[in-house]
N, C-alpha and C positions, 0 to 999 in steps of 0.2 A: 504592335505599334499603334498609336492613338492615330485617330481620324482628322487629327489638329496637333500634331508638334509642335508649333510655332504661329506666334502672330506675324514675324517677322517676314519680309517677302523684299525680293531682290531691286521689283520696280512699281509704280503706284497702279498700272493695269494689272500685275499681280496680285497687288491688294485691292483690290476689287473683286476680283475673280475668288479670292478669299472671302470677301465678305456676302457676296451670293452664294456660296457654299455656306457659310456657315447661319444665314436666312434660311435657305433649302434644308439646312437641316434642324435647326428649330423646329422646322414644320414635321421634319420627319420623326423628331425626336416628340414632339407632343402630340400625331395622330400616329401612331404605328402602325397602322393598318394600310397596308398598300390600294386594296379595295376601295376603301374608301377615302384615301386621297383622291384617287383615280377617278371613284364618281364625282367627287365633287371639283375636281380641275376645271368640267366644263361653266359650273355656275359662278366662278369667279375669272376665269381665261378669259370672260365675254362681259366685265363688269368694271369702268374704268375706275368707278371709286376703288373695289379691290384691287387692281392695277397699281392704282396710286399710291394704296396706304402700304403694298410690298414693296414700290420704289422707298417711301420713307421707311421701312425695318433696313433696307440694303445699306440705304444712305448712313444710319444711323452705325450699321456695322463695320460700313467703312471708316469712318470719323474715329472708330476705335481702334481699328486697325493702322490708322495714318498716325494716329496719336502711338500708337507700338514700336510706329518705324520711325519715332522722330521727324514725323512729313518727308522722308527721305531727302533730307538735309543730310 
């Protein structure tokens, strides 16, 4: 089974929670290396412009995911 069946989600905190997974895994899908995720958590965990610009990737995921579910209309 895929790691993403569906954009579709029951409530709009679900689709959130979908779109932080699928940020989270962007990340995981373009550094594979757990190591070096790892080292570098801390030089961005303590960087608010980094902070900032992964709320805008979330935000952006979400907007896709709201747009999937008809804004749950």
């Amino acid at each position: 089974m895929s790691w993403l069946p569906s954009l579709q989600t029951e409530t709009p905190e679900a689709g959130f929670e979908l779109a932080i997974k699928l940020s989270r895994m962007a990340v995981k899908i373009t550094q594979p290396d757990d190591d070096a995720r790892n080292r570098m958590r801390s030089d961005y965990s303590n960087n608010a412009d980094s902070l900032t610009m992964a709320s805008g990737v979330v935000a952006a995921n979400f907007q896709t995911v709201a747009q999937a579910n008809n804004f749950w209309r």
